[in-house]
C-alpha positions, 0 to 999 in steps of 0.5 A: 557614063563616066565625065573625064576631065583633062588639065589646063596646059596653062594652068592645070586646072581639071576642065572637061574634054569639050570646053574650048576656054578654061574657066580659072585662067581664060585661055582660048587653046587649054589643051594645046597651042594654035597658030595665031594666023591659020589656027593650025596646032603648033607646038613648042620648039617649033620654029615656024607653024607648018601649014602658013609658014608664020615664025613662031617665035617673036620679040614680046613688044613691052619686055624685048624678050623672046617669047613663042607665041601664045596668050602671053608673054613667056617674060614679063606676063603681058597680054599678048592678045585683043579683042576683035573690034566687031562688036558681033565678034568679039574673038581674041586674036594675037595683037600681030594679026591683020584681020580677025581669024573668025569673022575676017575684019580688019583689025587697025593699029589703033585697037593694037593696044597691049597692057603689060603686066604689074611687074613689068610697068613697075620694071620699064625695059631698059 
């Protein structure tokens, strides 16, 4: 049986239809966009996620920019996700998140941290 391969939406990278993370650029969603709050497939363009409600669009927190959201920021290239703070867990969940999306822990503020990218450390938001 033939083993078909699909492109990385991210990166284009060939991955096989069934992964559920890119091995070159780490994206958890390759083939496509999720909600960060329900994980519903969402789209770009769209302006609120049709199963939450959720705006899908924000104002990145390093850079100021417009950013739709996904893992990172569509100006300056920061992060926009962390690391769930239960060490059973571990999923990467969108920093706005109030808990996490697999295991339901709270996440606090202080685990909210986001690093900017190089270029964006190197050209402070005016």
């Amino acid at each position: 049986m033939a083993d078909y391969k699909q492109p990385c939406i991210h990166c284009g990278t060939l991955i096989d239809r069934d992964a559920r993370f890119c091995p070159t650029c780490a994206s958890s969603s390759p083939f496509g966009f999720l909600c960060p709050t329900c994980l519903r497939p969402i789209e770009k363009g769209q302006a609120l996620c049709a199963g939450c409600g959720r705006p899908l669009y924000i104002i990145c927190p390093v850079c100021g920019g417009r950013t739709f959201v996904q893992e990172t920021c569509e100006n300056c290239g920061t992060r926009l996700t962390i690391r769930c703070p239960n060490a059973r867990c571990g999923v990467m969940q969108f920093y706005e998140n109030t808990k996490c999306t697999a295991c339901g822990k709270k996440i606090k503020d202080k685990y909210r941290v986001l690093t900017p990218s190089a270029p964006a450390a190197q050209n402070p938001p005016r």
